[in-house]
GUROPA-390335 format. One line per field, with one value per residue (C-alpha): residue in three letters; residue number from 0; x, y, z. Coordinates in steps of 0.5 Angstrom, whole numbers, padded with zeros to 4 digits, always signed. Example, Ala and Ser with C-alpha at 12.3 -4.5 7.8 and 13.67 -1.06 7.14 Angstrom:
residuo = ALA,SER
num = 0,1
px = +0025,+0027
py = -0009,-0002
pz = +0016,+0014
END
This chain:
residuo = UNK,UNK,UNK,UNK,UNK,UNK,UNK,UNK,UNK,UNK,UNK,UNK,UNK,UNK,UNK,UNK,UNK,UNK,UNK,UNK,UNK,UNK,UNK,UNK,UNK,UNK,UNK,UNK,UNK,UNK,UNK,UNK,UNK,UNK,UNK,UNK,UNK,UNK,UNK,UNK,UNK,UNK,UNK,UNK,UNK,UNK,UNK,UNK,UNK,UNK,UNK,UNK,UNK,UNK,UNK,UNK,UNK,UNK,UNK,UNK,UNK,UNK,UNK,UNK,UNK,UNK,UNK,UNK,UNK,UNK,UNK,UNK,UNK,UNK,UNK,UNK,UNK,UNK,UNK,UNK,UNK,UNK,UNK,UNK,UNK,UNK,UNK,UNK,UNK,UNK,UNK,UNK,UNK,UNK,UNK,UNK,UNK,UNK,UNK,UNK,UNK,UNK,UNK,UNK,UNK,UNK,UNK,UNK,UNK,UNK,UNK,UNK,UNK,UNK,UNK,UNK,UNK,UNK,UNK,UNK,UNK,UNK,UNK,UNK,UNK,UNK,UNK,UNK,UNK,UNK,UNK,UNK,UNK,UNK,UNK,UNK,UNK,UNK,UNK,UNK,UNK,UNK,UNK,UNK,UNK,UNK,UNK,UNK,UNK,UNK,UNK,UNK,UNK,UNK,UNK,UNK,UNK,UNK,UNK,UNK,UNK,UNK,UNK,UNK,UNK,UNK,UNK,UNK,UNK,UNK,UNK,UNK,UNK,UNK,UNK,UNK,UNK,UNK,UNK,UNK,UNK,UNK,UNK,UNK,UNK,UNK,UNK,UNK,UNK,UNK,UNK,UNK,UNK,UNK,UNK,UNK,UNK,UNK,UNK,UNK,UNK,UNK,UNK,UNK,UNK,UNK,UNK,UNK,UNK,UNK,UNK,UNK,UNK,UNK,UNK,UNK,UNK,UNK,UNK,UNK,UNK,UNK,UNK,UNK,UNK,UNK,UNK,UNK,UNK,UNK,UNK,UNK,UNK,UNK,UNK,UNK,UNK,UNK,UNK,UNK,UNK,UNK,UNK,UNK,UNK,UNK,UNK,UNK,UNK,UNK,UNK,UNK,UNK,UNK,UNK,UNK,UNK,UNK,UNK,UNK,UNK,UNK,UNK,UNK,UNK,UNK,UNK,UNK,UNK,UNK,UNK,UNK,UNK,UNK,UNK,UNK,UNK,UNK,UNK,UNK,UNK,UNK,UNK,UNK,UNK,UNK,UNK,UNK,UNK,UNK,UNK,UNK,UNK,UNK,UNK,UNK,UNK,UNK,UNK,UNK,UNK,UNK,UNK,UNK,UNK,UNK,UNK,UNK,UNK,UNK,UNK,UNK,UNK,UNK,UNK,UNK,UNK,UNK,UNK,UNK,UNK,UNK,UNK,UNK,UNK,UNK,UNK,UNK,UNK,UNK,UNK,UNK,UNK,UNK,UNK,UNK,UNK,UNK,UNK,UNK,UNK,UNK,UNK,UNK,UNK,UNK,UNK,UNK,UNK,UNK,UNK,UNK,UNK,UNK,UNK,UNK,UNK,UNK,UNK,UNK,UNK,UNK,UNK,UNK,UNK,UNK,UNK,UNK,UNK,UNK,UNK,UNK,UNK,UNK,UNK,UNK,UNK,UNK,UNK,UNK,UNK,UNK,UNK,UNK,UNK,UNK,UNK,UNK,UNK,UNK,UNK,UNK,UNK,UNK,UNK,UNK,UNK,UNK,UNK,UNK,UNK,UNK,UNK,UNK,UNK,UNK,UNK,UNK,UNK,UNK,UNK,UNK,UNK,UNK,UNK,UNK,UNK,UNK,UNK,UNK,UNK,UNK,UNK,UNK,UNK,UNK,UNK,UNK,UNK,UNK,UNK,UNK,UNK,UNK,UNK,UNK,UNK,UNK,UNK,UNK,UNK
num = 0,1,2,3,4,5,6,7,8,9,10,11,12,13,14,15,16,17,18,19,20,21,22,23,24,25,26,27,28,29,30,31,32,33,34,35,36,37,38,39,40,41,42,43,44,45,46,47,48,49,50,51,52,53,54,55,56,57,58,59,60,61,62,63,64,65,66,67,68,69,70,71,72,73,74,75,76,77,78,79,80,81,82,83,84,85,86,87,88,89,90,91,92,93,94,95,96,97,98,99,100,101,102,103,104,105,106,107,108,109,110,111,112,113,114,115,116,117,118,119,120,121,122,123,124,125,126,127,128,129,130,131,132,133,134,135,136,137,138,139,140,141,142,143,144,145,146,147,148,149,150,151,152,153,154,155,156,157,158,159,160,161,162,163,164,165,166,167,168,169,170,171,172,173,174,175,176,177,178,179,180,181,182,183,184,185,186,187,188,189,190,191,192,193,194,195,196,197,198,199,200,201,202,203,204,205,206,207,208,209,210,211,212,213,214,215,216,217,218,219,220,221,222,223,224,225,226,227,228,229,230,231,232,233,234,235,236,237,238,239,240,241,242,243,244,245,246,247,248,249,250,251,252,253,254,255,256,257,258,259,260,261,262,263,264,265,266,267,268,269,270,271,272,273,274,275,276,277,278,279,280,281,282,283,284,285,286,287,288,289,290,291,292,293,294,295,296,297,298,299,300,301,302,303,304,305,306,307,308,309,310,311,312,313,314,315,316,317,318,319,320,321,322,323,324,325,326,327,328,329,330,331,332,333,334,335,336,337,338,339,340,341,342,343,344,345,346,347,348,349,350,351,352,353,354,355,356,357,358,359,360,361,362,363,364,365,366,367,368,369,370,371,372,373,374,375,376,377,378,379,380,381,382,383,384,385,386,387,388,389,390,391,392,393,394,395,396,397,398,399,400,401,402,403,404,405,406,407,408,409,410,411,412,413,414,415,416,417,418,419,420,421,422,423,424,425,426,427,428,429,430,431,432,433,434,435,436,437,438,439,440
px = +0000,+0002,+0003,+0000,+0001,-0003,-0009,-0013,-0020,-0024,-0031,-0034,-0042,-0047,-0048,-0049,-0042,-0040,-0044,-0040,-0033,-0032,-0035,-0030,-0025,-0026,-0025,-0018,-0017,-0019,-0014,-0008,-0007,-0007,-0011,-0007,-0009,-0009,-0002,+0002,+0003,-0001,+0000,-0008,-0012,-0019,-0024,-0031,-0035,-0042,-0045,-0050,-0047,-0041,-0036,-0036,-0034,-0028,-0026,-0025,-0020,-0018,-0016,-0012,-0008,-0006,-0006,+0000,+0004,+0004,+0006,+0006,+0008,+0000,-0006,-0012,-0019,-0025,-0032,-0038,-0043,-0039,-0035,-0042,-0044,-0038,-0033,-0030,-0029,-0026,-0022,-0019,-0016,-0009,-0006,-0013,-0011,-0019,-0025,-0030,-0038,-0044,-0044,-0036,-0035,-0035,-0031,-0025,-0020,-0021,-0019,-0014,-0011,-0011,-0007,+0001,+0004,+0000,-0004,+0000,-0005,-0013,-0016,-0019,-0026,-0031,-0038,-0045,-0051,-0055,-0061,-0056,-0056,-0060,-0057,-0057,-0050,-0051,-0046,-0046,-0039,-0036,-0028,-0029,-0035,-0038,-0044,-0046,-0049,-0052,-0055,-0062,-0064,-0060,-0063,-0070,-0075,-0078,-0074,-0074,-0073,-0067,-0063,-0058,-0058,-0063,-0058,-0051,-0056,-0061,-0068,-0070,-0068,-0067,-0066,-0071,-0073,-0069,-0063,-0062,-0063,-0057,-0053,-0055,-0053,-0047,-0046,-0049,-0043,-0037,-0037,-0041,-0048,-0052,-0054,-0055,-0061,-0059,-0060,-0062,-0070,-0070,-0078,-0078,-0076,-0080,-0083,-0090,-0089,-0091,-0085,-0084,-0080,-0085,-0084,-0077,-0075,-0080,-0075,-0069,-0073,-0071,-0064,-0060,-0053,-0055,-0058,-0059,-0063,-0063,-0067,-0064,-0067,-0074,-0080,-0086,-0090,-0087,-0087,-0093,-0096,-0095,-0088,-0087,-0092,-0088,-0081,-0084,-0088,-0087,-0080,-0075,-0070,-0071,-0069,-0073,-0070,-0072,-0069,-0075,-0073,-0078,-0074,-0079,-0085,-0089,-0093,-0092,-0084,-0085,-0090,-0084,-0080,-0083,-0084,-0089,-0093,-0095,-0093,-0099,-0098,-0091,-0094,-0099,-0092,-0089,-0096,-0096,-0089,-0089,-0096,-0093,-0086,-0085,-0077,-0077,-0072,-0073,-0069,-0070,-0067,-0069,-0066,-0065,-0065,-0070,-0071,-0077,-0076,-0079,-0078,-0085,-0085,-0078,-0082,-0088,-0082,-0078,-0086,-0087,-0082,-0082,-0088,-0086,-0084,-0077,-0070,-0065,-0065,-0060,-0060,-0057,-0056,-0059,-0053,-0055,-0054,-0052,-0058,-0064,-0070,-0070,-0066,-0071,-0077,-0076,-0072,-0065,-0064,-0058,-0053,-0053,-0060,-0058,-0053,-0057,-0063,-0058,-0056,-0063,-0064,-0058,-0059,-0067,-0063,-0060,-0065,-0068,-0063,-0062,-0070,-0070,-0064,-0068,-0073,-0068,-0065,-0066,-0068,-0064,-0061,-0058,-0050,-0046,-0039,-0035,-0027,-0026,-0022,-0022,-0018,-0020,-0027,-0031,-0037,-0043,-0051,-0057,-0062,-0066,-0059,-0057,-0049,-0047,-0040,-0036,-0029,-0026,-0026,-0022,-0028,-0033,-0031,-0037,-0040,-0048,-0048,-0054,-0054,-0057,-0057,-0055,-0054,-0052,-0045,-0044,-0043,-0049,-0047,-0050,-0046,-0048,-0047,-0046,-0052,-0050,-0044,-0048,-0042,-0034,-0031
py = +0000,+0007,+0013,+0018,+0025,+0030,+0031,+0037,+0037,+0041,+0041,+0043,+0044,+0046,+0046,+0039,+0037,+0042,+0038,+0032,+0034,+0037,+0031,+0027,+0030,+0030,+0022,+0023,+0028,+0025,+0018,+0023,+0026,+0034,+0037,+0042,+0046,+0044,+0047,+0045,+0038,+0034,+0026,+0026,+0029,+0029,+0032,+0032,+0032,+0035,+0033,+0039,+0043,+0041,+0046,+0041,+0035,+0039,+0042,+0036,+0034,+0041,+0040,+0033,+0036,+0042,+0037,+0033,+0039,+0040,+0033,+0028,+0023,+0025,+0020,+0023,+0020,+0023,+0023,+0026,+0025,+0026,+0019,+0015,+0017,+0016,+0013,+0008,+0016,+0019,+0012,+0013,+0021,+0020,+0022,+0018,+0012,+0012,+0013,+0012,+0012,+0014,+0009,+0008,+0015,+0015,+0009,+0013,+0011,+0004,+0003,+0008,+0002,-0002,+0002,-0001,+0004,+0010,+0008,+0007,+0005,+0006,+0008,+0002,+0004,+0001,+0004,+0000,+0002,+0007,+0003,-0001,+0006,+0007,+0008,+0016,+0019,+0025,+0030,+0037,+0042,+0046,+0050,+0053,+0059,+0062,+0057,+0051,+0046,+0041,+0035,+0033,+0030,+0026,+0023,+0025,+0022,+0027,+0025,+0031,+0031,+0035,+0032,+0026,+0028,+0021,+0017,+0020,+0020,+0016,+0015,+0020,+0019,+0022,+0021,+0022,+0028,+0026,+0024,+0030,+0035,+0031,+0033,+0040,+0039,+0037,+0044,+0047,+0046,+0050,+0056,+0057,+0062,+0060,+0054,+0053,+0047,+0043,+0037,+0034,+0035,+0038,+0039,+0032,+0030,+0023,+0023,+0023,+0018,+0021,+0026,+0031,+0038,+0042,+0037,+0037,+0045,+0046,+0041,+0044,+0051,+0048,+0048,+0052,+0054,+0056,+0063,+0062,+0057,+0058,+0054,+0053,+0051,+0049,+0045,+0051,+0045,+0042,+0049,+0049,+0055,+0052,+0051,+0059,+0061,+0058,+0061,+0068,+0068,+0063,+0062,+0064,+0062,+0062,+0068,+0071,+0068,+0062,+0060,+0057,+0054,+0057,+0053,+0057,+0061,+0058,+0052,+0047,+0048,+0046,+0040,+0037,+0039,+0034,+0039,+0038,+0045,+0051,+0058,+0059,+0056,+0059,+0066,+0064,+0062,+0068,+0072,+0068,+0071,+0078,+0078,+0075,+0079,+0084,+0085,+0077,+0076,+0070,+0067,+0064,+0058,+0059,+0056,+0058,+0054,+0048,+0044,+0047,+0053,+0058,+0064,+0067,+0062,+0064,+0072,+0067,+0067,+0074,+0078,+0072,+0075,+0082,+0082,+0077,+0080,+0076,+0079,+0076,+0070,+0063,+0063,+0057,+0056,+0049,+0043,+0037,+0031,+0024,+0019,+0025,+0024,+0032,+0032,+0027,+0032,+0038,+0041,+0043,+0051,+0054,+0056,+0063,+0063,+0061,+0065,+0071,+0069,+0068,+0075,+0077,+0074,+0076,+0084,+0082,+0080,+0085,+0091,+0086,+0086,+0093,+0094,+0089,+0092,+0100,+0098,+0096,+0103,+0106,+0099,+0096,+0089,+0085,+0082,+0076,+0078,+0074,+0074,+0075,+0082,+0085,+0092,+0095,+0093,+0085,+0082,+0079,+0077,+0081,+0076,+0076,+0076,+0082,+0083,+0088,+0092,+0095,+0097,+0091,+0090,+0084,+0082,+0082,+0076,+0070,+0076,+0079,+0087,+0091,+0096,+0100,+0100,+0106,+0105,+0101,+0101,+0099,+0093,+0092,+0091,+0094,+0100,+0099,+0104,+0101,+0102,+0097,+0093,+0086,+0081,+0081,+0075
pz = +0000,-0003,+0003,+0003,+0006,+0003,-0001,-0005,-0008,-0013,-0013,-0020,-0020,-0015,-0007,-0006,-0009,-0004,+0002,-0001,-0002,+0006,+0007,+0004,+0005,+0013,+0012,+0009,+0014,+0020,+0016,+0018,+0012,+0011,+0006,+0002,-0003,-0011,-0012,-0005,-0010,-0006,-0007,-0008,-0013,-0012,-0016,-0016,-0022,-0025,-0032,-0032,-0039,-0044,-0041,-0034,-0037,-0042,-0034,-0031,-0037,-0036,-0028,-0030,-0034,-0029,-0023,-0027,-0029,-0021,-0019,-0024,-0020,-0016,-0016,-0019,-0017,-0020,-0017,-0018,-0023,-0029,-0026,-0026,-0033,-0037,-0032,-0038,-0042,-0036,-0035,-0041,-0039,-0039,-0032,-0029,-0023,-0021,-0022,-0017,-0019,-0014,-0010,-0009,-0007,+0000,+0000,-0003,+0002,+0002,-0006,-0005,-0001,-0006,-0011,-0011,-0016,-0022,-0028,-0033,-0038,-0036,-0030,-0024,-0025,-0019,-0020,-0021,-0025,-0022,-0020,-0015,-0012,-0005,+0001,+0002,+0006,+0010,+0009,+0010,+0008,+0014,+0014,+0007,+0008,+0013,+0011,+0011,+0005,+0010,+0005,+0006,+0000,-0005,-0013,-0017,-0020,-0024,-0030,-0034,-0041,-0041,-0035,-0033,-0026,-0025,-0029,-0024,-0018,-0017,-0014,-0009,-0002,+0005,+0012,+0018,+0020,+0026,+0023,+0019,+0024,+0029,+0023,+0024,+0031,+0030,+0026,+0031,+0034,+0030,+0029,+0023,+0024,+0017,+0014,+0006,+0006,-0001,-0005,-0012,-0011,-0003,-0004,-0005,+0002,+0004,-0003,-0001,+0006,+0013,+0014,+0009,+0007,+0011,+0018,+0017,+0017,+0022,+0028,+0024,+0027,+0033,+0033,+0038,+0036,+0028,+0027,+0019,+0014,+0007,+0003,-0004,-0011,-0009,-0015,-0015,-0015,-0007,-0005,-0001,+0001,+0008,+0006,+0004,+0010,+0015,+0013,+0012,+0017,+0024,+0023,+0028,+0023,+0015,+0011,+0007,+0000,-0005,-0011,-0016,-0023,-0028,-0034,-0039,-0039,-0044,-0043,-0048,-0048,-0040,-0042,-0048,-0041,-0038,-0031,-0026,-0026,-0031,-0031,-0027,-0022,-0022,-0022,-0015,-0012,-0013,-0011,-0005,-0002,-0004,-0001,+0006,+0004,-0001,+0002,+0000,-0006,-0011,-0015,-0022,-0027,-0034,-0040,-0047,-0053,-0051,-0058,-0062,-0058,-0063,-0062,-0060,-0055,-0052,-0052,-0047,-0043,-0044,-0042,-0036,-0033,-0034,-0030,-0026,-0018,-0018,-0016,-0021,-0026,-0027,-0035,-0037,-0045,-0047,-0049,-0052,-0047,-0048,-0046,-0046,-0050,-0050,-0057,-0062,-0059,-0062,-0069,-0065,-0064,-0067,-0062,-0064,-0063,-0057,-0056,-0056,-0053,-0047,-0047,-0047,-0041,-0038,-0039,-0036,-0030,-0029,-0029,-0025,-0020,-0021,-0019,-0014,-0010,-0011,-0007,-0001,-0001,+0006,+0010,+0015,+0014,+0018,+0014,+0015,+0012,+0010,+0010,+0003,+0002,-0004,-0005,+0002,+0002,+0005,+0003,+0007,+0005,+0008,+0011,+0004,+0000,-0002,-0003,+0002,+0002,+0007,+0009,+0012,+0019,+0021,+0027,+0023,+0019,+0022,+0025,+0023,+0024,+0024,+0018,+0013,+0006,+0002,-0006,-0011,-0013,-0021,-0019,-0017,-0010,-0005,+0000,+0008,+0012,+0021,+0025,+0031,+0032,+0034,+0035,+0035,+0033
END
């Protein structure tokens, strides 16, 4: 058996790559390893993969390569979605000694045990299809941000037509209520002030058994030792209005931000989609929350490009959301994916089209972050700042998360302060000035 001293991660993709990498990387640590960063040559690469977009599954061929003119003599694991799609693909990048699928990734060390010398020649795959798949594994990130992913929900079972995430991730799955609230708690124990809720469908929590989203953020309210959930990517269809009136109105704890993916403002394109709702039902959704809180920001995915999209259809979307009461869109432009039924339905949208109705969407985010943000000027807020320095200046986010800026001050890193906004930078972040000193750290 090799011995390894020092391990470095990447994480490509969402917040739940995230959860999982800290995770991981816990399991190495507490092996007696240190974790590095990606330049200090470690002996171990680990590189966690996604396979939403085209451009990830080029950067991680891009991340082997920068790992071995590091250190050649490195091993190179690759994990993640990408690696339980096309693992025999990734197999095959030269530098690569293992490839890890969905249910081997948490068993890193035991297979990193079993390696004598590096690959010379092609990867030692272990996965299994994705049907084996079944078991959730808790994770939840710490050490890197001033917040936490907390993993709740893992694997989906809607299948829309332009997705893979299934087929890298399985059938939705989750612990109990009571299992994942001892995960919070042993977050509650570092010195982390807010938590992110995070997962591949989190609505889906309990698929339709006796527990179930609304249940679980109601016991995680409870928690003592966190003073900030936020709830990340939400189906319009599973949030309930108990769900947004609980966050809004009785919670002591959840923040006045959602994150709804639209995917398309018109009808037919969300049935050829496959998605579970109408936009009507998405504009009650939105209603429902500025009725209970006008200051709440909402955030939207949308994608451009879908196959058949026509242009007047992709119009349905650009008015939807100009009347729409939403704070800033997520614009994906759509790429063809292997093993998706989305390409035979519809005539494939050239890519300057594409490319263009993108660049709509994107000016549309901007004037309304813009608008959002003015009518926030004058409000007092309360900031959790980060570390993060930049030319004198520190960031944080407001409870409905808009980005703040301020001279530093080394005791507010980790800390809330009590603020007020008073306008917007070029940037499109907001300047503070101080109205009460909460908390050094």
């Amino acid at each position: 058996m090799i011995q390894y001293k020092k391990v470095a991660f990447y994480t490509l993709g969402c917040k739940l790559n995230f959860s999982e990498t800290s995770t991981i990387s816990r399991l190495f640590e507490e092996s007696g390893m240190a974790k590095v960063d990606f330049e200090d040559r470690p002996d171990i690469y680990v590189i966690n993969t996604c396979s939403v977009t085209e451009n990830a599954d080029k950067k991680c061929k891009q991340l082997v390569k920068k790992a071995l003119k590091i250190n050649p003599e490195a091993f190179v694991c690759i994990v993640g979605c990408f690696a339980q799609l096309k693992p025999e693909e990734i197999g095959k990048i030269p530098g690569v000694d293992l490839v890890l699928g969905a249910n081997e990734k948490f068993n890193i060390l035991e297979h990193l045990e079993k390696l004598e010398e590096k690959q010379e020649k092609e990867a030692i795959l272990a996965f299994e299809n994705i049907k084996a798949t079944t078991e959730f594994v808790p994770a939840f990130s710490i050490g890197d941000r001033t917040r936490s992913f907390l993993k709740i929900q893992d694997g989906c079972d809607y299948f829309c037509t332009f997705c893979t995430i299934p087929l890298a991730r399985g059938k939705s799955r989750n612990a109990s209520i009571e299992a994942t609230v001892l995960e919070a708690e042993k977050i509650a124990k570092t010195n982390i002030k807010e938590v992110v809720l995070t997962g591949v469908n989190i609505g889906d929590f309990g698929q339709g058994g006796a527990e179930n989203f609304e249940g679980l953020i109601r016991q995680l309210d409870q928690v003592e030792g966190i003073e900030r959930y936020r709830i990340s990517s939400i189906e319009p269809n599973l949030l309930s209005n108990e769900i947004i009136h609980f966050s809004l109105s009785d919670s002591k704890k959840f923040v006045p931000h959602f994150h709804i993916p639209l995917q398309s403002g018109s009808n037919r394109v969300l049935q050829t989609m496959r998605r579970k709702y109408e936009r009507e039902l998405y504009a009650e959704r939105v209603a429902y929350i500025k009725q209970l809180n006008p200051d709440c920001c909402i955030g939207v995915d949308v994608i451009v490009g879908f196959p058949g999209e026509t242009d007047a259809e992709f119009m349905e979307t650009i008015d939807f959301l100009k009347d729409l009461e939403v704070s800033y869109l997520h614009v994906f432009t759509y790429s063809e994916r292997v093993n998706t039924s989305a390409m035979k339905l519809g005539e494939a949208v050239p890519m300057s089209v594409r490319k263009e109705r993108s660049q709509m969407l994107h000016i549309l985010s901007d004037k309304k972050k813009r608008a959002f943000y003015e009518t926030q000027v004058g409000k007092f807020k309360t900031v959790l700042f980060e570390a993060d320095e930049e030319n004198g200046m520190m960031f944080g986010f407001t409870e409905n998360y808009i980005k703040v800026k301020m001279p530093f001050n080394s005791s507010w890193v980790n800390t809330f302060q009590k603020i007020q906004l008073t306008e917007i930078d070029r940037d499109q972040v907001m300047k503070a000035e101080l109205i009460e000193e909460l908390a050094k750290s």
